[in-house]
Backbone as XML, in Angstrom:
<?xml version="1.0"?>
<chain id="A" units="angstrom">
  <residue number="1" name="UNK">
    <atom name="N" x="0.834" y="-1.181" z="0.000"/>
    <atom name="CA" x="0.000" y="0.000" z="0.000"/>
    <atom name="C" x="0.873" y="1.236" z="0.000"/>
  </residue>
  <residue number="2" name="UNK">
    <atom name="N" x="0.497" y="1.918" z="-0.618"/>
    <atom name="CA" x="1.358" y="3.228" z="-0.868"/>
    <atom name="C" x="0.713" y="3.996" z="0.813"/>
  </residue>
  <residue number="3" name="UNK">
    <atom name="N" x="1.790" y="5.161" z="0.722"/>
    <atom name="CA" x="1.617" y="5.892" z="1.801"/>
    <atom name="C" x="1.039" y="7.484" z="1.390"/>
  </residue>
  <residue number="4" name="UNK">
    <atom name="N" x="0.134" y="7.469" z="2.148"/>
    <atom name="CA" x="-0.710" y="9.306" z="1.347"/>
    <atom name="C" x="0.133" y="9.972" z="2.298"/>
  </residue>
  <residue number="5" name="UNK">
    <atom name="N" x="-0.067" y="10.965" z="1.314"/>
    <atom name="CA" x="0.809" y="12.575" z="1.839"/>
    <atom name="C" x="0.240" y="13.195" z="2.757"/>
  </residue>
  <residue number="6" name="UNK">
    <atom name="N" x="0.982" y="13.324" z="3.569"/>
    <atom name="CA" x="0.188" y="14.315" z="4.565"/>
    <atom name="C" x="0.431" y="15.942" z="4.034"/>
  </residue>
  <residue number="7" name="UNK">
    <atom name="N" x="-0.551" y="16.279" z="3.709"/>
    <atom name="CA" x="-0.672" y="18.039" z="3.124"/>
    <atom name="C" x="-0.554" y="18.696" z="4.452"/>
  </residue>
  <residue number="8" name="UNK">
    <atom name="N" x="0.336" y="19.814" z="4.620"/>
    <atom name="CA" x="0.481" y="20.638" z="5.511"/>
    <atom name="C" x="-0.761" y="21.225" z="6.219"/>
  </residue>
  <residue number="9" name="UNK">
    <atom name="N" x="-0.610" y="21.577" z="7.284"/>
    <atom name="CA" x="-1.800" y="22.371" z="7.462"/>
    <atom name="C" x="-1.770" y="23.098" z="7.017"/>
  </residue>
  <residue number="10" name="UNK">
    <atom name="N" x="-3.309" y="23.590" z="7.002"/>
    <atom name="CA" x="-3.928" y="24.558" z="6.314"/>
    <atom name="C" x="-4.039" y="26.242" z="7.346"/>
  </residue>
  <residue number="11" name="UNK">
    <atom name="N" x="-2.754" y="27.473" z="6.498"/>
    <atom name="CA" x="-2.629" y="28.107" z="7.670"/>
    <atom name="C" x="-4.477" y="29.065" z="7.628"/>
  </residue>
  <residue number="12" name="UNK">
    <atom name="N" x="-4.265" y="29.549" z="8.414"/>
    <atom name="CA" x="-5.586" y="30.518" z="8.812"/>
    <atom name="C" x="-5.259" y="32.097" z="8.422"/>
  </residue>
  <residue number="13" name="UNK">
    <atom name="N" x="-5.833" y="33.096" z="7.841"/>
    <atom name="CA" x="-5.256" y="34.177" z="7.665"/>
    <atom name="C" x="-5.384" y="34.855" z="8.807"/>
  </residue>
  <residue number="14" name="UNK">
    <atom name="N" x="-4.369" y="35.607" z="8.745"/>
    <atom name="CA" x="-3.788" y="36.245" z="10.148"/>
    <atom name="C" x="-5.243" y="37.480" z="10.543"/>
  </residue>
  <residue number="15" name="UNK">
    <atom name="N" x="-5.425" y="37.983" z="11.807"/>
    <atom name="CA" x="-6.526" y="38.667" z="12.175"/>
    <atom name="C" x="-5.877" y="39.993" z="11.786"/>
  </residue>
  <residue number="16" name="UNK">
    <atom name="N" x="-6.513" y="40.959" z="11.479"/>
    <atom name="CA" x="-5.951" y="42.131" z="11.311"/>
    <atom name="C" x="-5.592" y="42.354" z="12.726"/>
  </residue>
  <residue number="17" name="UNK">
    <atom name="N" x="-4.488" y="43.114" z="12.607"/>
    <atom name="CA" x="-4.177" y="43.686" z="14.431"/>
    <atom name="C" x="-5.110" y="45.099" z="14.251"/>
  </residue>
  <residue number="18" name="UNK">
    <atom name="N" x="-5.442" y="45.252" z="15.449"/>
    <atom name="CA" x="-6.613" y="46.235" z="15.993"/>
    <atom name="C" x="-5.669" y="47.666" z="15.951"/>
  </residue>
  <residue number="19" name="UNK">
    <atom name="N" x="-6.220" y="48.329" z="15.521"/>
    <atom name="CA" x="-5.544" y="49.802" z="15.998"/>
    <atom name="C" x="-5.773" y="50.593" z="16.960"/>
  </residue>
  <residue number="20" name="UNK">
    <atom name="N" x="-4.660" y="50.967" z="17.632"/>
    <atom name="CA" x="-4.605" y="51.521" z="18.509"/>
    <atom name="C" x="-4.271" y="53.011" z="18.634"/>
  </residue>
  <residue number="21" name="UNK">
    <atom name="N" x="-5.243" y="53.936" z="18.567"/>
    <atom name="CA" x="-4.954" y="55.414" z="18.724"/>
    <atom name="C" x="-4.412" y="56.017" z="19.882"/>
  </residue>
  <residue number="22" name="UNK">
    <atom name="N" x="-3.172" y="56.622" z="20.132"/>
    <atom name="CA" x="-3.084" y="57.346" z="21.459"/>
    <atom name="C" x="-2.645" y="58.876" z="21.011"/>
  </residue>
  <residue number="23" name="UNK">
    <atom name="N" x="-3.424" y="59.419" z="22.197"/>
    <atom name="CA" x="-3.679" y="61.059" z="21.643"/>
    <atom name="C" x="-2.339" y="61.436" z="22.973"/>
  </residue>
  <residue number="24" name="UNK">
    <atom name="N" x="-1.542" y="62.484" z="22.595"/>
    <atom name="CA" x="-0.627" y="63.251" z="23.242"/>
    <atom name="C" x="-1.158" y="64.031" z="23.804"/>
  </residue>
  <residue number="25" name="UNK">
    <atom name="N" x="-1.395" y="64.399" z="25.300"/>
    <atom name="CA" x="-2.150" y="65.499" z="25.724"/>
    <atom name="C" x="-1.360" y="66.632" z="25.456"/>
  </residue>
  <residue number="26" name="UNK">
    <atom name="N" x="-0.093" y="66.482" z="25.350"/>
    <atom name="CA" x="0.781" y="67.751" z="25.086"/>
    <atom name="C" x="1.928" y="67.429" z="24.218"/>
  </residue>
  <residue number="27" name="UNK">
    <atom name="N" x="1.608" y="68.048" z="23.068"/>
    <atom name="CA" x="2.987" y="67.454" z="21.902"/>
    <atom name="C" x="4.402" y="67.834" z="23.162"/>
  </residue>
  <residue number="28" name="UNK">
    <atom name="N" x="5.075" y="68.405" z="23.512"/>
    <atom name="CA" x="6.177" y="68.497" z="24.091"/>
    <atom name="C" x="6.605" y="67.544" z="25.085"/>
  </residue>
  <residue number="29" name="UNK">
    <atom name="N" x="5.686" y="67.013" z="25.260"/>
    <atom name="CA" x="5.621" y="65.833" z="26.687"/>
    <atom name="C" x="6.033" y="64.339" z="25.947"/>
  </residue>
  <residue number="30" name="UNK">
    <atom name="N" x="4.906" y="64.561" z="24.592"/>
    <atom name="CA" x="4.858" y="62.942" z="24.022"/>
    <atom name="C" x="6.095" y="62.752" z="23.138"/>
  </residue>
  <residue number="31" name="UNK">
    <atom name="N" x="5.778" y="61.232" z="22.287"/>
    <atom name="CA" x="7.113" y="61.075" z="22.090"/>
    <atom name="C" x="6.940" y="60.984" z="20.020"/>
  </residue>
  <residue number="32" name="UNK">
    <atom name="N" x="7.982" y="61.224" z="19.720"/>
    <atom name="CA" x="7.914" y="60.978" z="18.175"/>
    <atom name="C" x="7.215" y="60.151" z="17.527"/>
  </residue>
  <residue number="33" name="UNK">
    <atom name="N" x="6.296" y="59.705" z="16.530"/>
    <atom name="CA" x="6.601" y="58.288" z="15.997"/>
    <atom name="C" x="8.065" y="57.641" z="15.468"/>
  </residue>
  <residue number="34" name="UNK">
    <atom name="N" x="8.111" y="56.764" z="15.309"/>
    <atom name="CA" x="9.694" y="56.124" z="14.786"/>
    <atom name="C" x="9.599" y="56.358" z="13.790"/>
  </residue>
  <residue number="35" name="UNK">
    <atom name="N" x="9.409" y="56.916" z="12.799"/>
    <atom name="CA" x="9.777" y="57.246" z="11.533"/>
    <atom name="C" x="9.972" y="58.573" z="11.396"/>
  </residue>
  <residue number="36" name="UNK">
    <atom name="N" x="10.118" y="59.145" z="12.746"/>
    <atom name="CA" x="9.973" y="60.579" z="12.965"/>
    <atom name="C" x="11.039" y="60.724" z="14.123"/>
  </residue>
  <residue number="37" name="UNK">
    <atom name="N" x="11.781" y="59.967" z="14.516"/>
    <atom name="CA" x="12.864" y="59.849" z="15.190"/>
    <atom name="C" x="13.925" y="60.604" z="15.537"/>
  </residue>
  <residue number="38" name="UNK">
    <atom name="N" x="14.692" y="61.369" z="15.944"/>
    <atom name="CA" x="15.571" y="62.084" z="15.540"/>
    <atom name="C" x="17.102" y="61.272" z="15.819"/>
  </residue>
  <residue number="39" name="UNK">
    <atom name="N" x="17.951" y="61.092" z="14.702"/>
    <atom name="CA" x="19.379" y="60.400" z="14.582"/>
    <atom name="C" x="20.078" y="61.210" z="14.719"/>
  </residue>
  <residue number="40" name="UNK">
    <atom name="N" x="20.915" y="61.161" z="15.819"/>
    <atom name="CA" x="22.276" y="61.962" z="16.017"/>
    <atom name="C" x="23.575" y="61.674" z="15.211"/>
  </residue>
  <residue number="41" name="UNK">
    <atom name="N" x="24.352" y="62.624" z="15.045"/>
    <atom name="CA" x="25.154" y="61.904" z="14.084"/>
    <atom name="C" x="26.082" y="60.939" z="14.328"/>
  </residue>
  <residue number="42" name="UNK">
    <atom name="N" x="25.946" y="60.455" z="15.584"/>
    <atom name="CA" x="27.071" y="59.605" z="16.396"/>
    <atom name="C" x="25.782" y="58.017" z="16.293"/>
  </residue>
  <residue number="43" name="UNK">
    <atom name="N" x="24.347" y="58.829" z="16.016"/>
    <atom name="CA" x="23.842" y="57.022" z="15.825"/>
    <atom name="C" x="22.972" y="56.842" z="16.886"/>
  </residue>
  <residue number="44" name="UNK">
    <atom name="N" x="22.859" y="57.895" z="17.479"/>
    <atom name="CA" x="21.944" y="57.807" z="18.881"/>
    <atom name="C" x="20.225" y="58.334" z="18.242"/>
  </residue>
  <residue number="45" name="UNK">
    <atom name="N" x="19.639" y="57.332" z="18.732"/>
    <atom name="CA" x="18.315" y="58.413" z="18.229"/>
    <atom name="C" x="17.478" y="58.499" z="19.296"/>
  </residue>
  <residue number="46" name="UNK">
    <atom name="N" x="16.466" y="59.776" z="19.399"/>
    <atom name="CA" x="15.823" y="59.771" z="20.529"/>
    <atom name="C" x="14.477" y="59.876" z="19.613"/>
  </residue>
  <residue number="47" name="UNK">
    <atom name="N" x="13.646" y="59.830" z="20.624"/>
    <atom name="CA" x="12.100" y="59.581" z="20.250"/>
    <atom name="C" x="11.496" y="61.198" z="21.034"/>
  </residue>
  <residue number="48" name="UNK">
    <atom name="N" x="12.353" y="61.870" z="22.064"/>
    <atom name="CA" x="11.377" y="62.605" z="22.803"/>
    <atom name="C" x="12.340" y="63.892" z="23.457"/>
  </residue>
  <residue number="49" name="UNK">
    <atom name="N" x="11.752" y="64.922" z="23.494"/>
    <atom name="CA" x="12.448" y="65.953" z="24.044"/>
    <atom name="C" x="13.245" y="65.395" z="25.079"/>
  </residue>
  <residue number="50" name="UNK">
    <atom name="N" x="12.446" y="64.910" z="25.961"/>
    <atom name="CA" x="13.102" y="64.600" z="27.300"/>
    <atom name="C" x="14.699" y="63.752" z="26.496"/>
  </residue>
  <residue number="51" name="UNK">
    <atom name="N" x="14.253" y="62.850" z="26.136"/>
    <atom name="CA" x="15.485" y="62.295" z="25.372"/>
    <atom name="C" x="16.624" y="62.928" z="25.378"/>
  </residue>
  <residue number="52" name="UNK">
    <atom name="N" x="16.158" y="64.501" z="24.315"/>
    <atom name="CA" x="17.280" y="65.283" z="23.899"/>
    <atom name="C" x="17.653" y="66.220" z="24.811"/>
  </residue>
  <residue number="53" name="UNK">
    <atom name="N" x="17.038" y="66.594" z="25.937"/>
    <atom name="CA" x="17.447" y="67.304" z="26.753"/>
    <atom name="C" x="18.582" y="66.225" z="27.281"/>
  </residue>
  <residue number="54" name="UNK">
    <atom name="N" x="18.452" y="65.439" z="27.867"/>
    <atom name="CA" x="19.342" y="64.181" z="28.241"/>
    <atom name="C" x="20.397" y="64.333" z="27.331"/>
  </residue>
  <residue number="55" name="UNK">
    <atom name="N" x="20.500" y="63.784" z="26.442"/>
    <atom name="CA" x="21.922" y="63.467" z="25.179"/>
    <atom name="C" x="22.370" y="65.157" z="25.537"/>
  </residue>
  <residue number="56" name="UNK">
    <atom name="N" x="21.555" y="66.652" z="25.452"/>
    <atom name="CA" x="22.681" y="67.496" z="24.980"/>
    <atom name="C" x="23.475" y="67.835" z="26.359"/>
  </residue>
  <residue number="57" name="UNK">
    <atom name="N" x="23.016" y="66.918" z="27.592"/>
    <atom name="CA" x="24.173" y="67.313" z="28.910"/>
    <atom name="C" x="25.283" y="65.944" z="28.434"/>
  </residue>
  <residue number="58" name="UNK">
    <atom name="N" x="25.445" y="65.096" z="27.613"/>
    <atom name="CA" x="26.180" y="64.154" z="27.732"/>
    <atom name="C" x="26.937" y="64.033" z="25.881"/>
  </residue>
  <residue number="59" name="UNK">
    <atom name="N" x="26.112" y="64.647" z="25.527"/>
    <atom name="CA" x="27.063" y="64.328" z="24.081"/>
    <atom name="C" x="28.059" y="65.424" z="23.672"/>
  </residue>
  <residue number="60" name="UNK">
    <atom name="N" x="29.103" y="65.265" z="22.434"/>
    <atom name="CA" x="30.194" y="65.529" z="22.931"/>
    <atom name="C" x="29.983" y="66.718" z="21.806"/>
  </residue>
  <residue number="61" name="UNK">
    <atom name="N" x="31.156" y="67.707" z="21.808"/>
    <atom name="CA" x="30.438" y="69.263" z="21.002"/>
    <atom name="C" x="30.500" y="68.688" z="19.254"/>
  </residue>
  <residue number="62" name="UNK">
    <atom name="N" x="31.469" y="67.935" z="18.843"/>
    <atom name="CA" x="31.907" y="67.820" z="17.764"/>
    <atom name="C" x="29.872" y="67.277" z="17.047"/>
  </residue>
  <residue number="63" name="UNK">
    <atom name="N" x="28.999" y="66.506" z="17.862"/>
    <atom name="CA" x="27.801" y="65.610" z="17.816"/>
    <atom name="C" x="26.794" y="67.035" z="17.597"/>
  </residue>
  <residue number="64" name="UNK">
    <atom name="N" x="27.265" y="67.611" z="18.824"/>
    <atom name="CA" x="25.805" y="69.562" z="18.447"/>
    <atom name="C" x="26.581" y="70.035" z="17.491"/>
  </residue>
  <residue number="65" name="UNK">
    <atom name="N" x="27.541" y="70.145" z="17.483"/>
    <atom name="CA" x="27.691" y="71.151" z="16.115"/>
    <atom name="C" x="27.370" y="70.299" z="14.521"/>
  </residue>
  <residue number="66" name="UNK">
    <atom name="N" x="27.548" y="69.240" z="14.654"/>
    <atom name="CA" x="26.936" y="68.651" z="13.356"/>
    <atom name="C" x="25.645" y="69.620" z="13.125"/>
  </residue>
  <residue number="67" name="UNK">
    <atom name="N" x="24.424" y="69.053" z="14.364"/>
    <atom name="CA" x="23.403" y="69.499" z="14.069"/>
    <atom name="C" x="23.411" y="70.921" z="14.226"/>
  </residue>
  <residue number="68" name="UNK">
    <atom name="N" x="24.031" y="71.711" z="14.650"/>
    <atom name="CA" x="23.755" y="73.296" z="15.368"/>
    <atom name="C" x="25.139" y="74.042" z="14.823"/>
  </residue>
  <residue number="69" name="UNK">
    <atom name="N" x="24.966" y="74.370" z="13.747"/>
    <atom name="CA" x="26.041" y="75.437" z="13.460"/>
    <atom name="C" x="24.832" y="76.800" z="12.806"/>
  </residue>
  <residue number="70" name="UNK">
    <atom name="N" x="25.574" y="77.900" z="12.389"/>
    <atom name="CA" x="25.394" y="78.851" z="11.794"/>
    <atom name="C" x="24.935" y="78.729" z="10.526"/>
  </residue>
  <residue number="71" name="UNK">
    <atom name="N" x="24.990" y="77.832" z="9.683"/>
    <atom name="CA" x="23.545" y="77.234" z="8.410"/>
    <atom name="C" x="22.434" y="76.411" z="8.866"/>
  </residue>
  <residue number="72" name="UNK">
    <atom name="N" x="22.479" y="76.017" z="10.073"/>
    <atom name="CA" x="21.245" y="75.406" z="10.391"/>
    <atom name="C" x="21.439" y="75.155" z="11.656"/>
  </residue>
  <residue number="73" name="UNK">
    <atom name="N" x="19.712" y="74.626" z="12.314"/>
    <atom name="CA" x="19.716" y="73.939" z="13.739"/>
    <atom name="C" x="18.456" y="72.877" z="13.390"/>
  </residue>
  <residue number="74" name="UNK">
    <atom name="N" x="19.400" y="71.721" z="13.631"/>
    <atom name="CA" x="18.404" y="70.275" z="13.503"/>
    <atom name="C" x="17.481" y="69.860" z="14.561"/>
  </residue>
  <residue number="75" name="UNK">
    <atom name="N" x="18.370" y="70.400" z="16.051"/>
    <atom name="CA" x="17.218" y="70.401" z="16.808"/>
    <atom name="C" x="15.889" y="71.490" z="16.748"/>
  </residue>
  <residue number="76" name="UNK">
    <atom name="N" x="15.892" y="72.513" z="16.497"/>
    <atom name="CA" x="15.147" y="73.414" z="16.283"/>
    <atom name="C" x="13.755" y="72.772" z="15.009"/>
  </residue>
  <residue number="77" name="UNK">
    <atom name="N" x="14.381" y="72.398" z="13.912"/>
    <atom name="CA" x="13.842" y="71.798" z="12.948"/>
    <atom name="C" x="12.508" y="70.951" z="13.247"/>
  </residue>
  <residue number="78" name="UNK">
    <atom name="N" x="13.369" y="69.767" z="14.343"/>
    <atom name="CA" x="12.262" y="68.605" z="14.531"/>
    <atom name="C" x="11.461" y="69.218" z="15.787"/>
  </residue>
  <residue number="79" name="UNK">
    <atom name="N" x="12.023" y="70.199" z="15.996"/>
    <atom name="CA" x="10.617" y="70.684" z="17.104"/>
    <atom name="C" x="9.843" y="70.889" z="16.231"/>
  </residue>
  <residue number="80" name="UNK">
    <atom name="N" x="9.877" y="71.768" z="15.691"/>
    <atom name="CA" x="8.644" y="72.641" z="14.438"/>
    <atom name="C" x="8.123" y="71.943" z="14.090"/>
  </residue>
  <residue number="81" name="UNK">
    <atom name="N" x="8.617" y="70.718" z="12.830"/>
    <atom name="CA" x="8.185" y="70.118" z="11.919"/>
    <atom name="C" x="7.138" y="68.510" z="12.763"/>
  </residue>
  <residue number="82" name="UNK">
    <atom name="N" x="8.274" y="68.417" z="13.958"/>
    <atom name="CA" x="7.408" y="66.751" z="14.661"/>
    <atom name="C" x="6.542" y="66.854" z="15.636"/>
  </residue>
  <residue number="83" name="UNK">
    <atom name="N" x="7.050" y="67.676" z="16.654"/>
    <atom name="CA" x="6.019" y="68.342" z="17.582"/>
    <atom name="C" x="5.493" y="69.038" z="17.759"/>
  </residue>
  <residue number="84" name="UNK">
    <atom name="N" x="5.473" y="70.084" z="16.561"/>
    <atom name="CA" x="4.521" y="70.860" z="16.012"/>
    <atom name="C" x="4.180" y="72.266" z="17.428"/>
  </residue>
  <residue number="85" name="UNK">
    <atom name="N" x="5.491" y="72.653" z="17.698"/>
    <atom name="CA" x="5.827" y="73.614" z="18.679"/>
    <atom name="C" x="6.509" y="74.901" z="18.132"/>
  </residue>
  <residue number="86" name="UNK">
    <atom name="N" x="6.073" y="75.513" z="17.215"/>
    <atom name="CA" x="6.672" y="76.599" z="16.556"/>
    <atom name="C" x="7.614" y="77.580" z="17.506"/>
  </residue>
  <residue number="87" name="UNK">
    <atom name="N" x="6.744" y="78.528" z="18.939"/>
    <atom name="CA" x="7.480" y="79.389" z="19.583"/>
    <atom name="C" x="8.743" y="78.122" z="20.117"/>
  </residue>
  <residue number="88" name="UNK">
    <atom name="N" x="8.790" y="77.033" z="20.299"/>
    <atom name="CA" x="10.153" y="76.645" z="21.148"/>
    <atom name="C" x="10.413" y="76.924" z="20.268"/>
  </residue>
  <residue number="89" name="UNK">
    <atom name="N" x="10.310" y="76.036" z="18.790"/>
    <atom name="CA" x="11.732" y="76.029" z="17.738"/>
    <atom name="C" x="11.969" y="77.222" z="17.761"/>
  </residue>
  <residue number="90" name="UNK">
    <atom name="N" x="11.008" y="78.468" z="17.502"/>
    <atom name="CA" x="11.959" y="79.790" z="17.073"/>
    <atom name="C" x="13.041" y="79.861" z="18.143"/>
  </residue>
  <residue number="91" name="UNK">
    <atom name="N" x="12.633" y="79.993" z="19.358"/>
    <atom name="CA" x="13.541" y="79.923" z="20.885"/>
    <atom name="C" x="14.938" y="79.055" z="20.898"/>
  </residue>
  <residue number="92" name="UNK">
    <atom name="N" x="14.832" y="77.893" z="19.949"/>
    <atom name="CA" x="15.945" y="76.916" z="20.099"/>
    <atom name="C" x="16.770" y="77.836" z="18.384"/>
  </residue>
  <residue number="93" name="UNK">
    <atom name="N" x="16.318" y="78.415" z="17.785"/>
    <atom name="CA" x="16.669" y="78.215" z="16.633"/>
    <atom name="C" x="17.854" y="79.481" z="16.895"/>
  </residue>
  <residue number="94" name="UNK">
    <atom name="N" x="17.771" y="80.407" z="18.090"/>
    <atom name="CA" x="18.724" y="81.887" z="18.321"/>
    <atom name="C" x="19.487" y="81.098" z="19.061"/>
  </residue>
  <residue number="95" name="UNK">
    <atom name="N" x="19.760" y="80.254" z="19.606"/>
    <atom name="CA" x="20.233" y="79.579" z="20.802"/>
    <atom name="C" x="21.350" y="79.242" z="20.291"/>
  </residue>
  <residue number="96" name="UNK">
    <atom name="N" x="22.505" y="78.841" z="19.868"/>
    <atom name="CA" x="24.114" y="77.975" z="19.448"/>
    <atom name="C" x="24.754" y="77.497" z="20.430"/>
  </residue>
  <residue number="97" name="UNK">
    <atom name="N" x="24.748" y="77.194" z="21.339"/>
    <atom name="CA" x="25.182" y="76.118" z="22.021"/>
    <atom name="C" x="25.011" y="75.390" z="23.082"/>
  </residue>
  <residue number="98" name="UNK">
    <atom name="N" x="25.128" y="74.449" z="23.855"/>
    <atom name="CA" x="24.700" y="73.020" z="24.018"/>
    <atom name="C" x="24.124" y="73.385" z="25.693"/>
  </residue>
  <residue number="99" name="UNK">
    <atom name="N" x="24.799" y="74.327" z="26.411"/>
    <atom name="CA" x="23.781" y="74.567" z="27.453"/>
    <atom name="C" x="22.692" y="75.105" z="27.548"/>
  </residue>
  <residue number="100" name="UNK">
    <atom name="N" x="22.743" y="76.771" z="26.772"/>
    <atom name="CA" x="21.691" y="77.176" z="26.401"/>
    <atom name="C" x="20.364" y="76.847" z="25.496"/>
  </residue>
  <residue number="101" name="UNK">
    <atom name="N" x="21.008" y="75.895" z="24.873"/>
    <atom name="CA" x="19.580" y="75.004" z="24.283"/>
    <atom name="C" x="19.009" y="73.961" z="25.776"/>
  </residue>
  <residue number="102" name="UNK">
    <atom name="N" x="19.863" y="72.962" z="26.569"/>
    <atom name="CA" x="19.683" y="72.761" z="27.210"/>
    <atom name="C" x="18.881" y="73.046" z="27.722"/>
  </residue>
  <residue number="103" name="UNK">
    <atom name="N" x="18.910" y="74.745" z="28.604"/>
    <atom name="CA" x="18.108" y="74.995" z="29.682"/>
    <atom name="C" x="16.661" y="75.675" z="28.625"/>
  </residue>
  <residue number="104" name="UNK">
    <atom name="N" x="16.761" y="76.118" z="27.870"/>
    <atom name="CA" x="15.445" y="76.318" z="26.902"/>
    <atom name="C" x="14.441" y="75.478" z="26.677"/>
  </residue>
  <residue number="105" name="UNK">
    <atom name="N" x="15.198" y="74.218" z="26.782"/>
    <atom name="CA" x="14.496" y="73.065" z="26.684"/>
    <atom name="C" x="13.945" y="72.612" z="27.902"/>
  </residue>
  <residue number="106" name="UNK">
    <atom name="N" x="14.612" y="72.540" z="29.080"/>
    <atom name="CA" x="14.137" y="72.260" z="30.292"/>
    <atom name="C" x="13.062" y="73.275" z="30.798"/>
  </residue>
  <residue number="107" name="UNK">
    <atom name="N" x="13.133" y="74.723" z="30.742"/>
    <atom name="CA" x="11.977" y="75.438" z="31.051"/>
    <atom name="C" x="10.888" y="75.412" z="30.535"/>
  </residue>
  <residue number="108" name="UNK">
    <atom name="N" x="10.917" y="74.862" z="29.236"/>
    <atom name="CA" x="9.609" y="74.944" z="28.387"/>
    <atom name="C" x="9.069" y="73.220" z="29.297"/>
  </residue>
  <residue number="109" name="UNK">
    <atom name="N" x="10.183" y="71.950" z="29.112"/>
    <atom name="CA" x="9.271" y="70.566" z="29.871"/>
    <atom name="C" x="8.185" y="71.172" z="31.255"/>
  </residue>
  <residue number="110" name="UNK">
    <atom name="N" x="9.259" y="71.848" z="31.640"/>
    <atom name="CA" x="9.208" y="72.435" z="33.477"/>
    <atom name="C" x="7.428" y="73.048" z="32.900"/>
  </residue>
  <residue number="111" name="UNK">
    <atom name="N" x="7.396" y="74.010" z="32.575"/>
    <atom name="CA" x="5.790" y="74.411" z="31.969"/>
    <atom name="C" x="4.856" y="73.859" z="31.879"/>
  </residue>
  <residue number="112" name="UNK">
    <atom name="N" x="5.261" y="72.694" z="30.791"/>
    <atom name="CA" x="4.155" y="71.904" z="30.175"/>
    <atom name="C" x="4.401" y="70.788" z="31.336"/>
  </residue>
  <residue number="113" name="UNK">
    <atom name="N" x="4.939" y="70.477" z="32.166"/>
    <atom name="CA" x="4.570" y="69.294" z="33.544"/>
    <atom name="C" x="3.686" y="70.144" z="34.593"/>
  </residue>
  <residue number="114" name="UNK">
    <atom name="N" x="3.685" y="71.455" z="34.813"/>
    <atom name="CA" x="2.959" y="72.479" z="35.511"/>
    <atom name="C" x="1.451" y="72.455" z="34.875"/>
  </residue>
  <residue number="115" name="UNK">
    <atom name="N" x="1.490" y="72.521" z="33.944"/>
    <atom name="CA" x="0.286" y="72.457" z="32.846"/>
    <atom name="C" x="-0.498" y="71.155" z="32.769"/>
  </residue>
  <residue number="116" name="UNK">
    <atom name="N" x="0.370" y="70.126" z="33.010"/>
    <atom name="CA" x="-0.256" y="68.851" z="33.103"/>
    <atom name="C" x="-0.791" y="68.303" z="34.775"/>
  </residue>
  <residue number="117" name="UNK">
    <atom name="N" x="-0.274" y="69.292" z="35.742"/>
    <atom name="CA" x="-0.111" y="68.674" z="37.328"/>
    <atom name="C" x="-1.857" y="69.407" z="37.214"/>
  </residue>
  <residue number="118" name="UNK">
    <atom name="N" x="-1.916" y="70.681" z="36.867"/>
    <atom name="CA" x="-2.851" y="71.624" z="37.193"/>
    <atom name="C" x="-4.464" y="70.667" z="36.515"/>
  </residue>
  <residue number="119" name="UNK">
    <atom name="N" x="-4.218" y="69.947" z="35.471"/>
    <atom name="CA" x="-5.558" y="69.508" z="34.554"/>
    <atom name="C" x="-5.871" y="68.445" z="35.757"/>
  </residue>
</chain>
């Protein structure tokens, strides 16, 4: 007697995955999407202000001046364009170097966590 084939199972099509909406109560608080990421030029990427406040007390000047010279400011950029915060970026965009963006950045979080304690 011959031997029948066992045919593979039969797969099932996959369920759609459900979508999941989450709303930012405060663009400055929330975090990028990943395709909206910001890459440092050393390879670091952050997803969130807080992030970059972090990296600009620890990264090294040769890394801000990539992004922050006198033809442009990259951090300034992805404020505007990702978190959709026009007055910071203008604020970050007079700013050139790595403390004073720093603390620009920290007074504006400091705000919007005041803003969020108060709701």
């Amino acid at each position: 007697m011959g031997k029948k084939k066992r045919s593979a199972p039969k797969k099932m099509a996959a369920k759609p995955k459900a979508k999941v909406e989450v709303t930012i109560k405060s663009k400055v608080l929330g975090e990028a999407p990943e395709e909206h990421h910001f890459v440092l030029s050393d390879g670091k990427r952050l997803k969130s202000l807080f992030e970059l406040v972090d990296s600009l007390g620890k990264m090294g000047e040769d890394v801000f001046k990539a992004h922050v010279n006198k033809d442009k400011n990259d951090f300034s950029n992805w404020i505007k364009d990702v978190f959709k915060v026009p007055d910071l970026a203008k604020e970050i965009s007079a700013i050139n170097n790595q403390v004073g963006t720093e603390i620009c950045l920290l007074r504006k979080l400091v705000d919007e966590l005041k803003k969020e304690e108060k709701k």
